[in-house]
BADRENDO-702246 format. One line per field, with one value per atom (N, C-alpha, C): residue number from 1; residue in three letters; atom name; x, y, z. Coordinates in Angstrom, 1 decimal. Atoms other than C-alpha are relative to their C-alpha. Layout:
N
i <- [NUM; ...]
aa <- [ALA; ...]
at <- [CA; ...]
xx <- [X; ...]
yy <- [Y; ...]
zz <- [Z; ...]
END
This chain:
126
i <- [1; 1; 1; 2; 2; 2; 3; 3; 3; 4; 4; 4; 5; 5; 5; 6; 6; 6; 7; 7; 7; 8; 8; 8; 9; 9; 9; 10; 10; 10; 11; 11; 11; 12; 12; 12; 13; 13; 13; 14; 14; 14; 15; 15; 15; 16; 16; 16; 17; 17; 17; 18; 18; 18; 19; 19; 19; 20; 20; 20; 21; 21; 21; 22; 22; 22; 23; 23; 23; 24; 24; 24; 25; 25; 25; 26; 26; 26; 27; 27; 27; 28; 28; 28; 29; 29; 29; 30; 30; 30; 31; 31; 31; 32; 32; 32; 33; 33; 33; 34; 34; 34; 35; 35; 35; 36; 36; 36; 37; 37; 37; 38; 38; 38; 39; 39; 39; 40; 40; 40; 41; 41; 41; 42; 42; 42; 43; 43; 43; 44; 44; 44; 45; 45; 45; 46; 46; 46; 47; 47; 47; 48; 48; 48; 49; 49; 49; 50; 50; 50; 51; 51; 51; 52; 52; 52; 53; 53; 53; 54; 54; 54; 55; 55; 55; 56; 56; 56; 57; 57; 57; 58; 58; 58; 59; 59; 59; 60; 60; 60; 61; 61; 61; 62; 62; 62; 63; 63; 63; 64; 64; 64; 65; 65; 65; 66; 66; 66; 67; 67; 67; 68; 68; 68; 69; 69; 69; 70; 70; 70; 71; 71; 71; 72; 72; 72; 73; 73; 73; 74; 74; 74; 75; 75; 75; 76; 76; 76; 77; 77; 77; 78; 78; 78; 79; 79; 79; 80; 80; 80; 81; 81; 81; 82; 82; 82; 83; 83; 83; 84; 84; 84; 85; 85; 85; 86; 86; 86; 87; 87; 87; 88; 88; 88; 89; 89; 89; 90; 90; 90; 91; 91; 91; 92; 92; 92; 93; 93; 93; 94; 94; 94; 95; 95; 95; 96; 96; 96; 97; 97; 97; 98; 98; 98; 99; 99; 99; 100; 100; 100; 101; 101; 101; 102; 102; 102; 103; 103; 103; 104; 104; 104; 105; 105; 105; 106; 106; 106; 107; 107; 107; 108; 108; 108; 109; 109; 109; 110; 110; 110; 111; 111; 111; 112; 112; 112; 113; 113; 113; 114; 114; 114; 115; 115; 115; 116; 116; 116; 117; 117; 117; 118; 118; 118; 119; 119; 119; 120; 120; 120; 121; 121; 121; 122; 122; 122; 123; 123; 123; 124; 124; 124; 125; 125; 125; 126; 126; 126]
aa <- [UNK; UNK; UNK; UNK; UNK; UNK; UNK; UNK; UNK; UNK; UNK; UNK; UNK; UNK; UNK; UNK; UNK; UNK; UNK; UNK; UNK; UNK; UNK; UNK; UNK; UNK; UNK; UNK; UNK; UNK; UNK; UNK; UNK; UNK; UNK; UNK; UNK; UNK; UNK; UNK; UNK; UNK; UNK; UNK; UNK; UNK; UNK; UNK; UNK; UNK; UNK; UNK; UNK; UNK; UNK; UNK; UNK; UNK; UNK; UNK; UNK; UNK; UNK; UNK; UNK; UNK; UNK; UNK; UNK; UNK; UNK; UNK; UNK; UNK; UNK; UNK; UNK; UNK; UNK; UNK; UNK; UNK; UNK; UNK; UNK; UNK; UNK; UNK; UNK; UNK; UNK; UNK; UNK; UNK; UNK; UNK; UNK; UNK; UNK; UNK; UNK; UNK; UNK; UNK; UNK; UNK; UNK; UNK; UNK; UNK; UNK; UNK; UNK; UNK; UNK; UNK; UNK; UNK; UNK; UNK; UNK; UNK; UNK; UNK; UNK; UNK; UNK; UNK; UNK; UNK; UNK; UNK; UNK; UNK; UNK; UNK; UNK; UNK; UNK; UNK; UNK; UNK; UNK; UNK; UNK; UNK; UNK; UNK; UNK; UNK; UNK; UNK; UNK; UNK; UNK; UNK; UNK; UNK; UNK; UNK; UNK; UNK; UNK; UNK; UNK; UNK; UNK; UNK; UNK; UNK; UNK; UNK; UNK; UNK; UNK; UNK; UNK; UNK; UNK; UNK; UNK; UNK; UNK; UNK; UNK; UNK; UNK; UNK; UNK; UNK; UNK; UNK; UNK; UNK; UNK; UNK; UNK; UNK; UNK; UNK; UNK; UNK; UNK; UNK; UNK; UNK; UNK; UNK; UNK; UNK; UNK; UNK; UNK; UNK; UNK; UNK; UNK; UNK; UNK; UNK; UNK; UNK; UNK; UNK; UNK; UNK; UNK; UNK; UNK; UNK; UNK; UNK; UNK; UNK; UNK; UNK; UNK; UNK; UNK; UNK; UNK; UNK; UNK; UNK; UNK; UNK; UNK; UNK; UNK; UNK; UNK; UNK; UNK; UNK; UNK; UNK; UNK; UNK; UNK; UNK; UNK; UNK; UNK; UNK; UNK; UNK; UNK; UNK; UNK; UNK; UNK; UNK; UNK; UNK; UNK; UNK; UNK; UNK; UNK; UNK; UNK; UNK; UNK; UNK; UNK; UNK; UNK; UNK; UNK; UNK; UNK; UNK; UNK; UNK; UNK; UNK; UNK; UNK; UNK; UNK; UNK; UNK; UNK; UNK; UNK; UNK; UNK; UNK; UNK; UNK; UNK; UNK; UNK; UNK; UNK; UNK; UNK; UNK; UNK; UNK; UNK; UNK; UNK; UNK; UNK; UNK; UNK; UNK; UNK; UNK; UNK; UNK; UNK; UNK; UNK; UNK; UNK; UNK; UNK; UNK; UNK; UNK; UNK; UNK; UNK; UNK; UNK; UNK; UNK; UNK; UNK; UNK; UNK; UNK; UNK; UNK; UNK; UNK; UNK; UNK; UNK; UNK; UNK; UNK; UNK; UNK; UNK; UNK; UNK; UNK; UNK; UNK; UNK; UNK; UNK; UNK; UNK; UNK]
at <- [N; CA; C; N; CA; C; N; CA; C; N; CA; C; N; CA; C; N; CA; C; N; CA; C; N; CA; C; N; CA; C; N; CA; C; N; CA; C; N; CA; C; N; CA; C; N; CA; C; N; CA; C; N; CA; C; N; CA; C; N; CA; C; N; CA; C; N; CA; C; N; CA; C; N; CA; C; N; CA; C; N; CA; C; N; CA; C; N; CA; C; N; CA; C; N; CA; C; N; CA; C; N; CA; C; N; CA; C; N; CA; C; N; CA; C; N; CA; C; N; CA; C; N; CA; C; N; CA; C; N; CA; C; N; CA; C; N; CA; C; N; CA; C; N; CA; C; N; CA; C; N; CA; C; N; CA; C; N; CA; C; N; CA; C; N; CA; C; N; CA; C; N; CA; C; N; CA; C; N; CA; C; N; CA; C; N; CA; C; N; CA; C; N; CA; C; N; CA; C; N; CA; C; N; CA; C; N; CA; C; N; CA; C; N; CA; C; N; CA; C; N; CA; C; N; CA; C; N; CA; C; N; CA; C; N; CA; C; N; CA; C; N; CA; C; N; CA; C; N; CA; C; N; CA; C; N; CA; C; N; CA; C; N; CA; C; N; CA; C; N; CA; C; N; CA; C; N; CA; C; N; CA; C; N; CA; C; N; CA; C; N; CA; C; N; CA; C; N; CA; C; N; CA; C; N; CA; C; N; CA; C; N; CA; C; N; CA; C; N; CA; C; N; CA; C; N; CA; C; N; CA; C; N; CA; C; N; CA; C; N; CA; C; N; CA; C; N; CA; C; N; CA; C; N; CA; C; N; CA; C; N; CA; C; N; CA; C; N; CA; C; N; CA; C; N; CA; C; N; CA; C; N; CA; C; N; CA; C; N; CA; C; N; CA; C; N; CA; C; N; CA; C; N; CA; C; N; CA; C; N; CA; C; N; CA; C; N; CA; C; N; CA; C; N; CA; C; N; CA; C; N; CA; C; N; CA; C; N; CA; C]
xx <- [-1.0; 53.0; 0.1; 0.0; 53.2; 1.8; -1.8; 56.7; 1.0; -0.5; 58.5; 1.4; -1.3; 62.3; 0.7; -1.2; 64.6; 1.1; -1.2; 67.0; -0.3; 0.8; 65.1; 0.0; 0.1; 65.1; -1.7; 1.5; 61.3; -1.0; 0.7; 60.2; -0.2; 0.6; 58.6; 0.9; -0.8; 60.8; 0.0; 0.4; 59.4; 0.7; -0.4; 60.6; 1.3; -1.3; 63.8; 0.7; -0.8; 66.1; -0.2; 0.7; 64.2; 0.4; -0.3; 64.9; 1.7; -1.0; 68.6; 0.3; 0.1; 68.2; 0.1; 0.7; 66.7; 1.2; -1.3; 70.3; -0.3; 0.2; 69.4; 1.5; -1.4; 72.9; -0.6; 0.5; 72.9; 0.5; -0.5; 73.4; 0.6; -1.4; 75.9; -0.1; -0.5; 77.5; -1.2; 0.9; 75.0; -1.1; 1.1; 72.2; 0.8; -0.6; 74.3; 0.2; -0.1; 75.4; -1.7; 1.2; 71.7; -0.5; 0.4; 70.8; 1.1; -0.6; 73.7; -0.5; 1.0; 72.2; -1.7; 0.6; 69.3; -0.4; -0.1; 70.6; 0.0; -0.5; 71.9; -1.1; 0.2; 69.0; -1.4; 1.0; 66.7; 1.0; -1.0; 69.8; -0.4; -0.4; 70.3; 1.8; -1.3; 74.1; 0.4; -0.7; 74.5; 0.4; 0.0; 73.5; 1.3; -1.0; 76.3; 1.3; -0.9; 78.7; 0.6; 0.1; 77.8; 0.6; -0.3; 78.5; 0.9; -1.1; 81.3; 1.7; -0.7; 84.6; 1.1; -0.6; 86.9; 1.3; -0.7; 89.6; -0.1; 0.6; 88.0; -1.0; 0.9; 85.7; 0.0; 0.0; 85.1; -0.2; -0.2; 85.6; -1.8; 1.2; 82.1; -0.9; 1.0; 79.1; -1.7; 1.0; 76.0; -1.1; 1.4; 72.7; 0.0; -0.8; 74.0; 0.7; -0.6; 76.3; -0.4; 1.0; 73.6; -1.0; 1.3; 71.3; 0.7; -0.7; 71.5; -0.1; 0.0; 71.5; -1.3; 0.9; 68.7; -0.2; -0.8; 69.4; -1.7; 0.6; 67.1; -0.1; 0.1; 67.8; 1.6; -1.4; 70.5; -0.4; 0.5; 70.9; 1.4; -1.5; 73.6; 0.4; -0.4; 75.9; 0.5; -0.6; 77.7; 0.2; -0.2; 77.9; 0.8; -1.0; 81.0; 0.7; -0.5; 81.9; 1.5; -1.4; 85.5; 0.4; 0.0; 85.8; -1.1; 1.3; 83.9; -0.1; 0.0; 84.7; 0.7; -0.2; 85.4; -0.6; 0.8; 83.4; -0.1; 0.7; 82.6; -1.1; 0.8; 79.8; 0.2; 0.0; 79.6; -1.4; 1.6; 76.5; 0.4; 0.1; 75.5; -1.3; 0.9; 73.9; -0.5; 0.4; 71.6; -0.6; 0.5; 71.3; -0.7; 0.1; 70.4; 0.6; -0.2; 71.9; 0.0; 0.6; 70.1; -0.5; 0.9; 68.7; 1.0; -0.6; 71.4; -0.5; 0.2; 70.8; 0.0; 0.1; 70.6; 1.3; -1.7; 74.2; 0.0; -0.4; 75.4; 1.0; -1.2; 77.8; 0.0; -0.3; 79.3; 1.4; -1.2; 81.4; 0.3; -0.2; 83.0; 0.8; -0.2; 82.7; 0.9; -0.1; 84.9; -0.5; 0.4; 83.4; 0.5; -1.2; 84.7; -1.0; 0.6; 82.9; 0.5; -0.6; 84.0; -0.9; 1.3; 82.1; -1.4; 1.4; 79.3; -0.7; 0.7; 78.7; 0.7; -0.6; 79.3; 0.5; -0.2; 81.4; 0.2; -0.4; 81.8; 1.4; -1.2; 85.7; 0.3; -0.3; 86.0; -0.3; 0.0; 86.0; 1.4; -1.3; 88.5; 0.8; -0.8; 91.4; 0.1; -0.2; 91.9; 1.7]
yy <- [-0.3; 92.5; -1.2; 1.2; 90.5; -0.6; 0.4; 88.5; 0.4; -1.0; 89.6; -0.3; 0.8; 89.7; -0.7; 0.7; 87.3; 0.4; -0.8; 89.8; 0.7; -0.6; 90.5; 1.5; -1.1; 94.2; 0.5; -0.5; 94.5; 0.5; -0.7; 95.5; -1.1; 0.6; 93.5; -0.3; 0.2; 91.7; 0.7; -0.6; 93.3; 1.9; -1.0; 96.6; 0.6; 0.1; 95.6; -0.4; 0.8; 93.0; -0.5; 0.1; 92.1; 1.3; -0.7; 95.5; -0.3; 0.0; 94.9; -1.5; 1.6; 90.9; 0.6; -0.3; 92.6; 0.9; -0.6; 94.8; 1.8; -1.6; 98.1; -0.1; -0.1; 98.9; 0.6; 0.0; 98.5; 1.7; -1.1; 102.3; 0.1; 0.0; 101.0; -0.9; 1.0; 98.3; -1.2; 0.3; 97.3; -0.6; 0.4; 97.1; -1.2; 0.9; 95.0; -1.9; 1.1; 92.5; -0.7; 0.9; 91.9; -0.3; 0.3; 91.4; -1.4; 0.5; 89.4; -1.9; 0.7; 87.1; -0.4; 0.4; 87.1; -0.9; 0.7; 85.8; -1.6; 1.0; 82.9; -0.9; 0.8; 82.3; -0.5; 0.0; 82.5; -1.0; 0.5; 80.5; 0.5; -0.9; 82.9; 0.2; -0.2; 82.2; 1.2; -0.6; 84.4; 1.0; -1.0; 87.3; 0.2; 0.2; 86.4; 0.4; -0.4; 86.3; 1.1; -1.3; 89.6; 0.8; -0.1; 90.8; 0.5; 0.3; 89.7; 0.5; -0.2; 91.2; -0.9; 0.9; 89.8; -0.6; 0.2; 89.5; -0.9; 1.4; 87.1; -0.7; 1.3; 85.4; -1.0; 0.8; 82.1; -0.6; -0.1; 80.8; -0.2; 0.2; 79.3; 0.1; 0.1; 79.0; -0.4; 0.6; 76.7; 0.3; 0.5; 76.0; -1.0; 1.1; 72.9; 0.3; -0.2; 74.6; 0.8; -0.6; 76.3; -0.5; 1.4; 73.3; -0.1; 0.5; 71.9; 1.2; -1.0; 75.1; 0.4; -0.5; 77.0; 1.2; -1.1; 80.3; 0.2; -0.3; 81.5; 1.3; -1.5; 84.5; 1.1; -1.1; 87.9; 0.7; -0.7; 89.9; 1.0; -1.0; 93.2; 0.4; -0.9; 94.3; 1.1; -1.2; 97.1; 0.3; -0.7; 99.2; 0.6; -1.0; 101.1; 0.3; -0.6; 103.4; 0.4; -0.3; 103.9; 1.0; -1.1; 106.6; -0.8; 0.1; 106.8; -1.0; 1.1; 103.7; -1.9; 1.1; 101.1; -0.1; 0.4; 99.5; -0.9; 1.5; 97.0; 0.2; 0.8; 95.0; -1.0; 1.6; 92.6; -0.4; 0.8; 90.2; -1.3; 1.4; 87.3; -0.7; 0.3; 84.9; -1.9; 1.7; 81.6; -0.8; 0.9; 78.5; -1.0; 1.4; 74.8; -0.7; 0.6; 72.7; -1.9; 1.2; 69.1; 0.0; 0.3; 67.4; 1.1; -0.5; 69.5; 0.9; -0.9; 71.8; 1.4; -1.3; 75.3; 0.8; -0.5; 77.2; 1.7; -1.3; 80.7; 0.3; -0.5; 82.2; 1.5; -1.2; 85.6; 0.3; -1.0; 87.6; 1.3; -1.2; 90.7; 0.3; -0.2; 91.7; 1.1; -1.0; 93.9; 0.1; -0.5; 95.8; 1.1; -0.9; 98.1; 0.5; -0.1; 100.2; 0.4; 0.1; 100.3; -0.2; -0.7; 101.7; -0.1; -0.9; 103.0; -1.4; 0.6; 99.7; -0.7; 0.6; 98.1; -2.0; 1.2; 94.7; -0.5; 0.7; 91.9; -0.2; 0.8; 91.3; -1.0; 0.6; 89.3; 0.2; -0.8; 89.1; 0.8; -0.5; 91.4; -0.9; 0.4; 90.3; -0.2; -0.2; 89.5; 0.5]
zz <- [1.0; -20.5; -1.0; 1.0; -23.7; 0.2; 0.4; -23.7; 0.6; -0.9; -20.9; -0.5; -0.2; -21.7; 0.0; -0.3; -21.2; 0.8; -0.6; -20.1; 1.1; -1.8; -16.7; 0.0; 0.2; -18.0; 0.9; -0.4; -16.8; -1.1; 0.5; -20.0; -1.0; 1.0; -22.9; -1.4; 1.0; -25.7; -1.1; 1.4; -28.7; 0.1; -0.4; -26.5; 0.7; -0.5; -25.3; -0.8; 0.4; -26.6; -1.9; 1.5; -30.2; -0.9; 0.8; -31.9; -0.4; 0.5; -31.5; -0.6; 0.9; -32.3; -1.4; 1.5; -35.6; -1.0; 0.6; -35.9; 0.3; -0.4; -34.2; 0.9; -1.2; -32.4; 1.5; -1.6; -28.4; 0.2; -0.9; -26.7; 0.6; -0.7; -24.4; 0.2; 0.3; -23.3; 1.2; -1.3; -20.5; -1.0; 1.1; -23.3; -0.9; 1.3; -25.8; 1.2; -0.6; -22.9; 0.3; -0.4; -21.7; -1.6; 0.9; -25.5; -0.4; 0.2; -25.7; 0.8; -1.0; -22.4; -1.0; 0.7; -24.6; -1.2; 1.2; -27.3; 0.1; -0.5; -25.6; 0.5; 0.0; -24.2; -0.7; 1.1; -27.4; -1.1; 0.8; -29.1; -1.5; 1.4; -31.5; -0.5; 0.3; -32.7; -0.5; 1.0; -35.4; 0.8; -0.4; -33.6; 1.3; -0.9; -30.5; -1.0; 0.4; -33.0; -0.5; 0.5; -35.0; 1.2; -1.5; -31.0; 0.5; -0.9; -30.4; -1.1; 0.8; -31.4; -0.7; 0.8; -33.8; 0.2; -0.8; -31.9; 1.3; -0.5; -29.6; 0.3; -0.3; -30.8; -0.6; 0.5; -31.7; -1.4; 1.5; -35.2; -0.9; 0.6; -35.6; 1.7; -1.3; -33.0; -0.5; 1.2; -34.2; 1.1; -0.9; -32.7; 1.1; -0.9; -31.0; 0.9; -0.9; -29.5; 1.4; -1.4; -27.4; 0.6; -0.8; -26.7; 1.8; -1.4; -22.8; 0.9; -1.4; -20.9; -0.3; -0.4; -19.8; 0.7; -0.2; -19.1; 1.1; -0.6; -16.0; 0.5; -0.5; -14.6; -0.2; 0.1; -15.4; 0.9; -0.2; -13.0; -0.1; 0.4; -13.8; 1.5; -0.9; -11.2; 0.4; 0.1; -12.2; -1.3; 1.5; -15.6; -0.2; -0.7; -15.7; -1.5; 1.4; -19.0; 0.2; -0.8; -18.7; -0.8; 0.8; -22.0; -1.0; 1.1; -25.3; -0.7; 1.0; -26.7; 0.7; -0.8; -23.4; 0.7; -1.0; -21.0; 0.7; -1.0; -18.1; 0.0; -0.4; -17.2; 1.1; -0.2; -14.8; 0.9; 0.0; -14.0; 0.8; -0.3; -12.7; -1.0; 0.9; -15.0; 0.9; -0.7; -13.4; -1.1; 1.1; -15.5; 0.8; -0.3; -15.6; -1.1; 0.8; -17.4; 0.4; -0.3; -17.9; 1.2; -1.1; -14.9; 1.3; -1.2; -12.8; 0.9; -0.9; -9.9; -0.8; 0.1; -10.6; 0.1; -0.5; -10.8; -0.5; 0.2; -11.3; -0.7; 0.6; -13.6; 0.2; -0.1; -12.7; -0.8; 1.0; -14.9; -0.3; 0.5; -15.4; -1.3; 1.2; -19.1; -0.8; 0.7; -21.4; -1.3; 1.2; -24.2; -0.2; 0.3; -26.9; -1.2; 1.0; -29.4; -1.2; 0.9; -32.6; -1.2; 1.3; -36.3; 0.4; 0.0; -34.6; 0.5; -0.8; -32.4; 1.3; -1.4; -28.7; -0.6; 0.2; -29.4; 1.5; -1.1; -26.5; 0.0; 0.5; -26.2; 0.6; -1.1; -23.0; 1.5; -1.4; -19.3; -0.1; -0.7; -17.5; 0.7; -0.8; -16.2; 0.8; -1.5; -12.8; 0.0]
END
């Protein structure tokens, strides 16, 4: 396979995660997060922020501010459509960042779709 991923999908960048880099809208919210994961770890800002809804996201987000990690492995744990225009995610995502050990970040994502695309809003609540 040429370019496998990023987004541990199994399937070839140019065939996964790159068309929506390029502004194809994600299908649901499962797709948009692993491109999201991708973005992050192709440090692609702009695209995170296009993403991310406007309601919380951050005001700017540079190149710098994606240096230092090392995104290694996503893996999804549950996908969960709640109606036509809400959704969970939640994942576990493995980094490095600098010489450190190996760590995990797990989160459960809300998304929301809105003019004909899936935005990131947040995690869920506990």
């Amino acid at each position: 396979m040429k370019h496998a991923c990023p987004c541990y999908s199994g399937n070839a960048y140019a065939d996964c995660c790159q068309p929506l880099h390029q502004g194809l809208p994600a299908p649901d919210a499962e797709r948009l997060m692993r491109s999201r994961y991708s973005a992050y770890a192709l440090r692609l800002p702009d695209y995170i922020l296009q993403t991310w809804h406007a309601e919380t996201r951050p005001n700017r987000l540079t190149q710098a501010d994606l240096q230092g990690i090392k995104w290694l492995k996503l893996e999804v744990l549950s996908h969960h459509q709640q109606d036509d225009t809400h959704a969970e995610v939640a994942f576990v995502a493995t980094y490095q960042s600098g010489q450190q050990k190996r760590a995990t970040m797990t989160e459960h994502s809300r998304f929301e779709y809105l003019d004909g695309r899936w935005l990131y809003c947040g995690q869920v609540e506990a």
